[in-house]
N, CA, C and O atoms as CSV, one atom per row, in Angstrom:
chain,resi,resn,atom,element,x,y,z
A,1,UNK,N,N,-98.406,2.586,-11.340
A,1,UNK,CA,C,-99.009,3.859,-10.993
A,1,UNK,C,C,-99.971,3.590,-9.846
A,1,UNK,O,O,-101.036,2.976,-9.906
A,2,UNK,N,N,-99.356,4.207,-8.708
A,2,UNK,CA,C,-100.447,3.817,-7.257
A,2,UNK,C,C,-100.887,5.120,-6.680
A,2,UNK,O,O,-100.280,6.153,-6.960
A,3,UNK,N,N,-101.872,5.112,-5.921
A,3,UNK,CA,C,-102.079,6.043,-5.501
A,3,UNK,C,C,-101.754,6.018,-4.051
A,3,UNK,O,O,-101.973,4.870,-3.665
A,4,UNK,N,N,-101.377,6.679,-3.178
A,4,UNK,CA,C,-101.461,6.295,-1.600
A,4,UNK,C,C,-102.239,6.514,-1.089
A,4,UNK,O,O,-102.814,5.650,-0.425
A,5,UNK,N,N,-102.779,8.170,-1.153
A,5,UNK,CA,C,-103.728,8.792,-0.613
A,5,UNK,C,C,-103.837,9.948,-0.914
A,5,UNK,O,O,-102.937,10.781,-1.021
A,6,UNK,N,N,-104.650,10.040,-1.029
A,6,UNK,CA,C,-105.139,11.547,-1.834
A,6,UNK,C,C,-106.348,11.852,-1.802
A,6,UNK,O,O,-107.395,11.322,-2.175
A,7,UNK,N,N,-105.920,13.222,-1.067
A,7,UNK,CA,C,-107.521,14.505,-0.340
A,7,UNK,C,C,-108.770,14.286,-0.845
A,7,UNK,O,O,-108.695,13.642,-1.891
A,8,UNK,N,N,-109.800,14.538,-0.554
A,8,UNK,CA,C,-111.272,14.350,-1.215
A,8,UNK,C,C,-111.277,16.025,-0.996
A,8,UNK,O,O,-112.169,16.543,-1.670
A,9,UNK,N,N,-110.554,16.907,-0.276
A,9,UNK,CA,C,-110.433,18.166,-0.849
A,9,UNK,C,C,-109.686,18.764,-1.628
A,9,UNK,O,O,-108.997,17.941,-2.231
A,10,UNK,N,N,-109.419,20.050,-1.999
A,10,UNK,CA,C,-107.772,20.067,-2.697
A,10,UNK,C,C,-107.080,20.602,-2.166
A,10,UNK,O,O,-107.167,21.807,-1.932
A,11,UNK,N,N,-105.954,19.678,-1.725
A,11,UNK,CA,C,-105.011,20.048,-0.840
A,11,UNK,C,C,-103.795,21.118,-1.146
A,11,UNK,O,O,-103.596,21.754,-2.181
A,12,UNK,N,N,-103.197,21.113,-0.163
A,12,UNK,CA,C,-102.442,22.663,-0.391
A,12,UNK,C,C,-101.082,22.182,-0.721
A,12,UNK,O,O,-100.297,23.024,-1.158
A,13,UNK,N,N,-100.657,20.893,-0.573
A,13,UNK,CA,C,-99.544,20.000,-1.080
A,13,UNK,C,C,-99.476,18.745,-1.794
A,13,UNK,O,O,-100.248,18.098,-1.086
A,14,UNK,N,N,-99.203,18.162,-2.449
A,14,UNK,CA,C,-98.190,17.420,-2.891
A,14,UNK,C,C,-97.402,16.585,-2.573
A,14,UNK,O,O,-96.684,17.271,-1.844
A,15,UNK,N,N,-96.870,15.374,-2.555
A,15,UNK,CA,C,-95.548,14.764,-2.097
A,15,UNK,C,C,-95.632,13.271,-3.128
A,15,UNK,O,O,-96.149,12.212,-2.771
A,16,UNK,N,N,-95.102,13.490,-4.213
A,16,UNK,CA,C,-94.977,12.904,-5.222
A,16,UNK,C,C,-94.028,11.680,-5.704
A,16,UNK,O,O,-93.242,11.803,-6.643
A,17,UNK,N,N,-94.157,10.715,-5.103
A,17,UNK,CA,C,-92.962,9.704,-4.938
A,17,UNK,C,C,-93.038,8.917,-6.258
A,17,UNK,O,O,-93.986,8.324,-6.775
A,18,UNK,N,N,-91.892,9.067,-6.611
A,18,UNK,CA,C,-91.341,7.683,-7.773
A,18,UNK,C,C,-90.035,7.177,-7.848
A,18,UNK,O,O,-88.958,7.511,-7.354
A,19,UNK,N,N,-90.476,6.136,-8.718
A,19,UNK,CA,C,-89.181,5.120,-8.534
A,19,UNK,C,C,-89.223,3.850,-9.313
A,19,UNK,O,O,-90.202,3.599,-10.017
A,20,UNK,N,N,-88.214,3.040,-9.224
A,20,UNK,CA,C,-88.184,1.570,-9.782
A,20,UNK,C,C,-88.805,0.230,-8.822
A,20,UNK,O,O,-88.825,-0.026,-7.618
A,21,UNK,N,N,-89.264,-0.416,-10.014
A,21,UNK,CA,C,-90.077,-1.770,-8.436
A,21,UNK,C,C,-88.628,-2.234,-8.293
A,21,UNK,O,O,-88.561,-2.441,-7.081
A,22,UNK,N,N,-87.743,-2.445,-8.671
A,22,UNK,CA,C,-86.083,-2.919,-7.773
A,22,UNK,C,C,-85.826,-2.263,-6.625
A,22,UNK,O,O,-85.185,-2.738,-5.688
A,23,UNK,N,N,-86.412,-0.947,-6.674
A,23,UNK,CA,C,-86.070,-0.508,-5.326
A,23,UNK,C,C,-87.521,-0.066,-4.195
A,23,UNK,O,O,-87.935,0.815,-3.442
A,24,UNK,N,N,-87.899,-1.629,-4.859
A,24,UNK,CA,C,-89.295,-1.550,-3.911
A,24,UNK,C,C,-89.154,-1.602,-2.036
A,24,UNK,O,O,-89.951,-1.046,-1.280
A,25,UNK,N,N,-87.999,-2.374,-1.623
A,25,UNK,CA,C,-87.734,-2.415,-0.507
A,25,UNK,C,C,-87.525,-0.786,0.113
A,25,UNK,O,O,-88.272,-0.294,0.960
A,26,UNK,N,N,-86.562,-0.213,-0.394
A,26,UNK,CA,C,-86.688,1.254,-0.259
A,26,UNK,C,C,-87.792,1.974,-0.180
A,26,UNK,O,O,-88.198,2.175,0.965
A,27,UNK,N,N,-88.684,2.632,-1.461
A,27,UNK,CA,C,-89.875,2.898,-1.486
A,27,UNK,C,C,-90.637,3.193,-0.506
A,27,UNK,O,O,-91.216,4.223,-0.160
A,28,UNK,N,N,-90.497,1.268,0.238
A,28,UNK,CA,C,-91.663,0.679,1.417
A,28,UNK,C,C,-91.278,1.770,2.337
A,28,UNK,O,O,-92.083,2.569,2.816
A,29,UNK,N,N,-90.124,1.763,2.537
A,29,UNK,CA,C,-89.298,2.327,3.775
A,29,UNK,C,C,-90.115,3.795,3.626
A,29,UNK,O,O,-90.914,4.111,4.508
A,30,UNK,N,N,-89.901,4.594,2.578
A,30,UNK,CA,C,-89.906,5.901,2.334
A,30,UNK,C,C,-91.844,6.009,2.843
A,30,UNK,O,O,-92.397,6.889,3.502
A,31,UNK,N,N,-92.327,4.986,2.336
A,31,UNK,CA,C,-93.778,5.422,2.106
A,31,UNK,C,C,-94.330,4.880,3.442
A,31,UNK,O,O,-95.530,5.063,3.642
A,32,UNK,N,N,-93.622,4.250,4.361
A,32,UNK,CA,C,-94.062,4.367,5.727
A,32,UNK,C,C,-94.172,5.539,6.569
A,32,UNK,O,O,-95.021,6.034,7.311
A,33,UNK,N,N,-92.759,5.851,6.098
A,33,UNK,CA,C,-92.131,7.503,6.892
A,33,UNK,C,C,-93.216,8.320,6.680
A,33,UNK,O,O,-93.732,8.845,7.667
A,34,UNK,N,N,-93.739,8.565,5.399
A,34,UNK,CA,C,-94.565,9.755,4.941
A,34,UNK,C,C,-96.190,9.014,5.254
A,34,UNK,O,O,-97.250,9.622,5.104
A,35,UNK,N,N,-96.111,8.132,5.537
A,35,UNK,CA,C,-97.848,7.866,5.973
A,35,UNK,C,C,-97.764,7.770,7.575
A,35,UNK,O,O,-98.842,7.735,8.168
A,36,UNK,N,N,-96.568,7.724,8.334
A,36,UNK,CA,C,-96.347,8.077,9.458
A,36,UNK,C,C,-96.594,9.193,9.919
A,36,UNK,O,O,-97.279,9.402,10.920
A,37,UNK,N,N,-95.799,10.416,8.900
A,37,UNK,CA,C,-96.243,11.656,8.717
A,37,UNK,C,C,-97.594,12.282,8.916
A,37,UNK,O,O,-98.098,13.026,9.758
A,38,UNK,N,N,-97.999,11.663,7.764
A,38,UNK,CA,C,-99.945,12.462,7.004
A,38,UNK,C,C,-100.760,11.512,8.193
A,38,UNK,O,O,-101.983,11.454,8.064
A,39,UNK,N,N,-100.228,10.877,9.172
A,39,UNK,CA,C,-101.131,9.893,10.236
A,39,UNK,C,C,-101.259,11.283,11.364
A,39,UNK,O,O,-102.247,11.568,12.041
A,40,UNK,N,N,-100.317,11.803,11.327
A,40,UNK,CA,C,-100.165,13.268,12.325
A,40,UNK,C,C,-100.562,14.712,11.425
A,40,UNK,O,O,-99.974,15.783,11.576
A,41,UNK,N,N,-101.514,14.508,10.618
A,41,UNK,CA,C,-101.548,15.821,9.783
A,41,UNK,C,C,-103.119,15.896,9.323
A,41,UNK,O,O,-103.716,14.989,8.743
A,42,UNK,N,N,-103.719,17.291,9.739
A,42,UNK,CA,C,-105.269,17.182,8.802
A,42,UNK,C,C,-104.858,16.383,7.578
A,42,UNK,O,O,-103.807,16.528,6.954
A,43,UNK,N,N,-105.929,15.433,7.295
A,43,UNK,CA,C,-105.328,14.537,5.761
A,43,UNK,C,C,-105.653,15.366,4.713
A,43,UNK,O,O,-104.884,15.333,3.753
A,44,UNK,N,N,-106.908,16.338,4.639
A,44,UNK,CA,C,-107.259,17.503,3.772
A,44,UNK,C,C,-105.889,18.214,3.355
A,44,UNK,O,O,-105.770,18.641,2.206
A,45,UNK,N,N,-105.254,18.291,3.925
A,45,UNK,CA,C,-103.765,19.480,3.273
A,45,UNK,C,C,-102.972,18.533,2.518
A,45,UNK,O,O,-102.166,19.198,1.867
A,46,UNK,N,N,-102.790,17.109,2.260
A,46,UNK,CA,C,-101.881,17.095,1.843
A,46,UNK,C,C,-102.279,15.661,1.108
A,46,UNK,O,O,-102.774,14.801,1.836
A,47,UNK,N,N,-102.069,15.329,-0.443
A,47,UNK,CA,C,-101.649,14.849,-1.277
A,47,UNK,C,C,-100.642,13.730,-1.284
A,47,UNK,O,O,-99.578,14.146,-0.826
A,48,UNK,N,N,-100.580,12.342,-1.668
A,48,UNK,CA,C,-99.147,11.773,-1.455
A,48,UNK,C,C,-99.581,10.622,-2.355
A,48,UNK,O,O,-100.445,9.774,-2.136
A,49,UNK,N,N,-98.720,10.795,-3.515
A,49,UNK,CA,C,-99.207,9.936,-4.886
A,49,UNK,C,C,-97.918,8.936,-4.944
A,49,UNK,O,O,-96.954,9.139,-4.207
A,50,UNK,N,N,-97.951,8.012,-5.721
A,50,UNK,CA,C,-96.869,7.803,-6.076
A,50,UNK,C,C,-96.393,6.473,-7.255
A,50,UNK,O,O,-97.122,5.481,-7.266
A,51,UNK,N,N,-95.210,6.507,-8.183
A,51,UNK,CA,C,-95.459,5.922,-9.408
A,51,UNK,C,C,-94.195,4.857,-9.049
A,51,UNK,O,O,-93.186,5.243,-8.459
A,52,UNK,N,N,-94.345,3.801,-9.382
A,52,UNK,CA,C,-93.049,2.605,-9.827
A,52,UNK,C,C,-93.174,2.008,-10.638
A,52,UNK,O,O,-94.223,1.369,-10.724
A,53,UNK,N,N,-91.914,1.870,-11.926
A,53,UNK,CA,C,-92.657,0.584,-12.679
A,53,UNK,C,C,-91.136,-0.033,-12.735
A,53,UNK,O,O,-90.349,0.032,-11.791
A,54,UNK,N,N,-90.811,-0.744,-14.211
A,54,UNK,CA,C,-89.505,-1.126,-14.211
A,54,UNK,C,C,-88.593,-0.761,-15.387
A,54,UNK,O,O,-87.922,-1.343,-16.239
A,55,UNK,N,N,-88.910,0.529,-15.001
A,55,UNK,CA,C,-87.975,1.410,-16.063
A,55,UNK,C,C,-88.373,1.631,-17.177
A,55,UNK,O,O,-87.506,1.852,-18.022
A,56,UNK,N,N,-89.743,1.654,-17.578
A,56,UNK,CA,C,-90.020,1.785,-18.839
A,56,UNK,C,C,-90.753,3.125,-19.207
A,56,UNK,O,O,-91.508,3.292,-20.165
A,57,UNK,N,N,-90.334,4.169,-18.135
A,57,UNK,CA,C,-91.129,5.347,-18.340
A,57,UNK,C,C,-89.889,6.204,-18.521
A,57,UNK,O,O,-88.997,5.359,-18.604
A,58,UNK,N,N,-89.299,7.452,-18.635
A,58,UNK,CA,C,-88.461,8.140,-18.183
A,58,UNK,C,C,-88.826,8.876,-17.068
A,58,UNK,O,O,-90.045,8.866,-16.897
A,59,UNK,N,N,-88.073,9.638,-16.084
A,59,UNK,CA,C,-88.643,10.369,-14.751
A,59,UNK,C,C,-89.129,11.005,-15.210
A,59,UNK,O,O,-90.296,10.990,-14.820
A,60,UNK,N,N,-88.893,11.955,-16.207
A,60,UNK,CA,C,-90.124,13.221,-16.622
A,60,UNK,C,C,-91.390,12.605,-16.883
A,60,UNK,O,O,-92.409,13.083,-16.386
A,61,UNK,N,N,-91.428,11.480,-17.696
A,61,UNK,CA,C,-92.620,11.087,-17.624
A,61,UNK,C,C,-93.378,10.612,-16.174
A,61,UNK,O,O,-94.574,10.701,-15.895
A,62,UNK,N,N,-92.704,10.288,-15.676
A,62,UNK,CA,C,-92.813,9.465,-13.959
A,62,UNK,C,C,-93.992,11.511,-13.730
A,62,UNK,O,O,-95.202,11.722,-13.644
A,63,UNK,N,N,-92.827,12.429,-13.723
A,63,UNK,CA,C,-92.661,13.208,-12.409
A,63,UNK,C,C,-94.078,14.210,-13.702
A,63,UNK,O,O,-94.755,15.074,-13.145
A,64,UNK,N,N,-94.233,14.061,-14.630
A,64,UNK,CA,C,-95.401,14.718,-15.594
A,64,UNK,C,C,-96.562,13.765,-15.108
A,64,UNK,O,O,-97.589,14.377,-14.813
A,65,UNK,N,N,-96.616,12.322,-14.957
A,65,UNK,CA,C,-97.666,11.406,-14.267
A,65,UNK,C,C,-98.294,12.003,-13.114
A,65,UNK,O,O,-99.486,12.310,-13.135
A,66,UNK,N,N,-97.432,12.213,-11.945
A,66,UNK,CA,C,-97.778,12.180,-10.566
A,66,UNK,C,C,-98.137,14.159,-10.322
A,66,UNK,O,O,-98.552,14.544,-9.229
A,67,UNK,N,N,-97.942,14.983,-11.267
A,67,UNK,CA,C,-98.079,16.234,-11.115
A,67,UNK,C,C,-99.434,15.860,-11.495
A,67,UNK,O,O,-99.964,15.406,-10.481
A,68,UNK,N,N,-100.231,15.835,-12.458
A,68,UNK,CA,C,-101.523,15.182,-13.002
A,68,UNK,C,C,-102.449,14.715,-12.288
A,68,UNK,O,O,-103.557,15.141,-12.616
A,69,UNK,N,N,-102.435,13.672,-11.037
A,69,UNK,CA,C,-102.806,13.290,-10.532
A,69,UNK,C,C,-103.177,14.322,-9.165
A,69,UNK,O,O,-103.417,13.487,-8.292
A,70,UNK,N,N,-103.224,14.698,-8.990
A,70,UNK,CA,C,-103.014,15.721,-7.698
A,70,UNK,C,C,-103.866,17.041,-8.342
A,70,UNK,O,O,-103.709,17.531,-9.460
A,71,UNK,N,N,-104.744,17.430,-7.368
A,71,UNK,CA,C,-105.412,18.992,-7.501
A,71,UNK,C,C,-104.538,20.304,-6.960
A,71,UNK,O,O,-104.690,21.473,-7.314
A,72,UNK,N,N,-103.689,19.835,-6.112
A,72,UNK,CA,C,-102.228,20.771,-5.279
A,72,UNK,C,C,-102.131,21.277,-6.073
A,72,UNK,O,O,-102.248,20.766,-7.187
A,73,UNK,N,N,-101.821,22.766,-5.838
A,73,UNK,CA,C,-100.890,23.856,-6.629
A,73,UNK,C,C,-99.688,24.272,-6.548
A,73,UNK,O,O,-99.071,25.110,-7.205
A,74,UNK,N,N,-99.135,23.001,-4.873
A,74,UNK,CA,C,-97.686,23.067,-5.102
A,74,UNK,C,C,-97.537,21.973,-4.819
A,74,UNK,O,O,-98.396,21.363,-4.183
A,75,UNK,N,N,-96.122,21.285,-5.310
A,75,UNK,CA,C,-96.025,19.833,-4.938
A,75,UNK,C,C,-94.549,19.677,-5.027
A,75,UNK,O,O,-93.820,20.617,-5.344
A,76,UNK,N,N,-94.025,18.244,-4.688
A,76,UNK,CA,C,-92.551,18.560,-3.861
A,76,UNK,C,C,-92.128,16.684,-4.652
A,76,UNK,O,O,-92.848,15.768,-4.254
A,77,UNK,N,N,-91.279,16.428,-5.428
A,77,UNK,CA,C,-90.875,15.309,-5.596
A,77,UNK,C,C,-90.198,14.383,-4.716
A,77,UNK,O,O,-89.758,15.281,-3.998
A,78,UNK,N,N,-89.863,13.602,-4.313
A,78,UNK,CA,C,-89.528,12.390,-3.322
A,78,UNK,C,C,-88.827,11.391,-4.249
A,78,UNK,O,O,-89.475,11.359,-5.295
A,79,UNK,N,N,-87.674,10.480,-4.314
A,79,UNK,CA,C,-87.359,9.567,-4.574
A,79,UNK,C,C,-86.290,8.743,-4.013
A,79,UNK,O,O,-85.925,9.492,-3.106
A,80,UNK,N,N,-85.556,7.736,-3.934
A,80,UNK,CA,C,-85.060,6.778,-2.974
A,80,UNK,C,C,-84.001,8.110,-2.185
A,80,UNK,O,O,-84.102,8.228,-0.964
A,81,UNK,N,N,-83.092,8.991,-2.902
A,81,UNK,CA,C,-82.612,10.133,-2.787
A,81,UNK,C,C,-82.773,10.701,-1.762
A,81,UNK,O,O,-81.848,10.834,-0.960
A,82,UNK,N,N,-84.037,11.189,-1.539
A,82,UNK,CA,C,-84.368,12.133,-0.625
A,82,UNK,C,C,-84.667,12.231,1.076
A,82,UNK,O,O,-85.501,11.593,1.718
A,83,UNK,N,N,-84.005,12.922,1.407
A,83,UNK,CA,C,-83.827,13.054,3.055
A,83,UNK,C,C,-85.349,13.408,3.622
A,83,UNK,O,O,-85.947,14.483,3.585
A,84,UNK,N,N,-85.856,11.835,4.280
A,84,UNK,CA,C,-86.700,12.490,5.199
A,84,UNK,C,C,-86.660,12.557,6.736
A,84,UNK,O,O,-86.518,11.605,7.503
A,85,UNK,N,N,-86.842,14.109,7.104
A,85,UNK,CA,C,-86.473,13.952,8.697
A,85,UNK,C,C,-88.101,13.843,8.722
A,85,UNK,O,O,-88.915,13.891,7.799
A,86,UNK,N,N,-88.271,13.675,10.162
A,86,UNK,CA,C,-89.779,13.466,10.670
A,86,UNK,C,C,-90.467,14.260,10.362
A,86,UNK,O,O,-91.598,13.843,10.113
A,87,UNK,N,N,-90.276,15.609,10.211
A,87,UNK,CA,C,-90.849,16.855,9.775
A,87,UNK,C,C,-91.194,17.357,8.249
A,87,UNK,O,O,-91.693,18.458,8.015
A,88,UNK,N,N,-90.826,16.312,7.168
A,88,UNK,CA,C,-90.352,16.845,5.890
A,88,UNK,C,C,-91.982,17.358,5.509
A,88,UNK,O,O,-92.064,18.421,4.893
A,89,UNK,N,N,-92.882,16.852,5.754
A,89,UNK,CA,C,-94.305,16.876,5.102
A,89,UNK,C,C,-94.395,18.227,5.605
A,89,UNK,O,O,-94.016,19.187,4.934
A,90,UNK,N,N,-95.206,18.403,7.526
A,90,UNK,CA,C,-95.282,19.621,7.978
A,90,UNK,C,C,-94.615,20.707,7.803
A,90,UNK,O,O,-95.119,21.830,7.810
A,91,UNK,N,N,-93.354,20.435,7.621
A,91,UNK,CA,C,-92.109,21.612,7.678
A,91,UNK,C,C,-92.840,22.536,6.244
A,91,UNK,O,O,-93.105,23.733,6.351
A,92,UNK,N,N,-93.015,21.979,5.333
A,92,UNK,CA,C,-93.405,21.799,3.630
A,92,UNK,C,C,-94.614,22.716,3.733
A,92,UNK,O,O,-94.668,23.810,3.170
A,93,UNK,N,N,-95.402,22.296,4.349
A,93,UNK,CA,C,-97.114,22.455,4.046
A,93,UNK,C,C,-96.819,23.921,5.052
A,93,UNK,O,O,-97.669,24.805,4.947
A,94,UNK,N,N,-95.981,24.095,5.726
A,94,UNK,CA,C,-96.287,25.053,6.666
A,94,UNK,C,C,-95.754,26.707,5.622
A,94,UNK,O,O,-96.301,27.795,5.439
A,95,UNK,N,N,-94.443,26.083,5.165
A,95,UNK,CA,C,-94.136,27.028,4.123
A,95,UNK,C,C,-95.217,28.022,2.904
A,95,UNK,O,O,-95.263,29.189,2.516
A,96,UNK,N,N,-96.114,26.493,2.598
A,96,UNK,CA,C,-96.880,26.936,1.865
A,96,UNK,C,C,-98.130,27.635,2.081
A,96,UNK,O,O,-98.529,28.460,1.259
A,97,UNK,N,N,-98.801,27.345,3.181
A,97,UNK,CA,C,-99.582,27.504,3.970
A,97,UNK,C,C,-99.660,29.144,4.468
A,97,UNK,O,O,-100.635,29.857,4.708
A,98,UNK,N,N,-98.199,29.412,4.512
A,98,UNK,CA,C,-97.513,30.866,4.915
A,98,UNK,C,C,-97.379,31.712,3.684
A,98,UNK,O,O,-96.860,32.828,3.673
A,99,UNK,N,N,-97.837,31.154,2.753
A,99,UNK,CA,C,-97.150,32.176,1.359
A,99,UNK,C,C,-96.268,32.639,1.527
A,99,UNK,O,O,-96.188,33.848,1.747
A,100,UNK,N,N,-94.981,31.606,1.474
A,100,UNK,CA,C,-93.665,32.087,1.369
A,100,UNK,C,C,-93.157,32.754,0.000
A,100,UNK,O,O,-93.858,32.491,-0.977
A,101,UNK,N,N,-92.182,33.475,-0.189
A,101,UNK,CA,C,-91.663,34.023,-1.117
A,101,UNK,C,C,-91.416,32.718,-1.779
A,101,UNK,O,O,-90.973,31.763,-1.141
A,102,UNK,N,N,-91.722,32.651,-3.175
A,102,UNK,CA,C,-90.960,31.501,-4.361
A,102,UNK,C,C,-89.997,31.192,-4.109
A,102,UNK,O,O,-89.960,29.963,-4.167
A,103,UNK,N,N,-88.636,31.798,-3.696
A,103,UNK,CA,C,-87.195,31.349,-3.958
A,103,UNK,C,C,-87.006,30.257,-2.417
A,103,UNK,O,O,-86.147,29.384,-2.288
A,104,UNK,N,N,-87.973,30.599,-1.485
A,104,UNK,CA,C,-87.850,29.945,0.153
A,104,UNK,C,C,-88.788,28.572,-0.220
A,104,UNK,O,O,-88.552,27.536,0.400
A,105,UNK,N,N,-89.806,28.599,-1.201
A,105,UNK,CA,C,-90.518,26.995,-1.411
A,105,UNK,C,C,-89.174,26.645,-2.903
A,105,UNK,O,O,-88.953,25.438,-3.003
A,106,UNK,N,N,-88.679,27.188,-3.536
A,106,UNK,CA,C,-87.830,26.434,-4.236
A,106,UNK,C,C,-86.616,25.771,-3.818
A,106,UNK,O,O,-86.034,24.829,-4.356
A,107,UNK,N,N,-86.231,26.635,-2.411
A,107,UNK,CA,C,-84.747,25.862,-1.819
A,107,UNK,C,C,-85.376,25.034,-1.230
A,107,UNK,O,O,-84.510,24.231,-0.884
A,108,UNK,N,N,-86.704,24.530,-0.729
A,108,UNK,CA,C,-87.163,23.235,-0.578
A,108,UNK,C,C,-87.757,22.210,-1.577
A,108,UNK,O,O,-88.636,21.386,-1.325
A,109,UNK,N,N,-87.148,22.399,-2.705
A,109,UNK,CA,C,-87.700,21.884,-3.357
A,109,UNK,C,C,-89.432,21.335,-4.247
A,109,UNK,O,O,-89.767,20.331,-4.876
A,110,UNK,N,N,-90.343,22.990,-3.727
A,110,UNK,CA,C,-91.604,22.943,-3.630
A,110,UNK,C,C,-91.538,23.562,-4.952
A,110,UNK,O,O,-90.632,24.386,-5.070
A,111,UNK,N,N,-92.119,23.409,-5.757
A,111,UNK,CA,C,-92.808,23.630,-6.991
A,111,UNK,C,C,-94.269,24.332,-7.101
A,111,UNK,O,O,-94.972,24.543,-6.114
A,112,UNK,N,N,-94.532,24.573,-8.066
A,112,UNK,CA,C,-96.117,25.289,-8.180
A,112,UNK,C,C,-96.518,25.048,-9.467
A,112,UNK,O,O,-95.738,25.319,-10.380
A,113,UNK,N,N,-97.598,24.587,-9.699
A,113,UNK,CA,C,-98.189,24.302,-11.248
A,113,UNK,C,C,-98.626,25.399,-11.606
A,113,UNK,O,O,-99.188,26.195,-10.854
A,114,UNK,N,N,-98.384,25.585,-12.972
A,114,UNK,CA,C,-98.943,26.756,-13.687
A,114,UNK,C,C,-100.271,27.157,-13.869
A,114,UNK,O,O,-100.755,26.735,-14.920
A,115,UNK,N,N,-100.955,27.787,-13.228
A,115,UNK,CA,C,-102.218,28.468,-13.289
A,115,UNK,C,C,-102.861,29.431,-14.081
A,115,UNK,O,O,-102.467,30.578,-13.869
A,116,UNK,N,N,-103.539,29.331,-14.739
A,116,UNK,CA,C,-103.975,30.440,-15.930
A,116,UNK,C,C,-105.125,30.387,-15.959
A,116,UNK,O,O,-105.757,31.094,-16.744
């Protein structure tokens, strides 16, 4: 359970990476891209947590961990899987940022924690 970096405000995103330490070489790859990213981004907007161990969690537990960790009220999962173009963070935060309709942050895979 690592943290990468995460807002001293509360940010308006999320980007929640997990995975296995076997596919730590990957990971590296992924968690360059996205600190490449948040290197070009107010660091205040955006959130970027992320969990590996060696299989002894299930993903829900992984993806219930890394929601927890984060003050975001929307947040977006990441794992070896997932396509990042250069844009994936901004493209994301801009959606949200815009109060998009729910169904336009869900075909991106953006989520929202339950608020009450």
């Amino acid at each position: 359970k690592k943290l990468l970096y995460t807002s001293t405000m509360k940010p308006k995103l999320a980007v929640l990476l997990y995975g296995l330490e076997e596919d730590k070489a990957i990971l590296k790859e992924i968690m360059d891209k996205l600190q490449s990213q948040l290197d070009q981004m107010p660091h205040d907007e955006v959130d970027v947590v992320f969990y590996t161990d060696n299989g002894e969690t299930s993903v829900d537990e992984k993806k219930s961990w890394l929601i927890g960790q984060t003050e975001s009220k929307h947040y977006v999962f990441v794992d070896k899987t997932t396509p990042l173009p250069d844009n994936f963070m901004l493209y994301r935060l801009n959606f949200v940022k815009n109060l998009r309709p729910t169904r336009d942050l869900i075909n991106l895979g953006i989520f929202q924690k339950d608020v009450n």
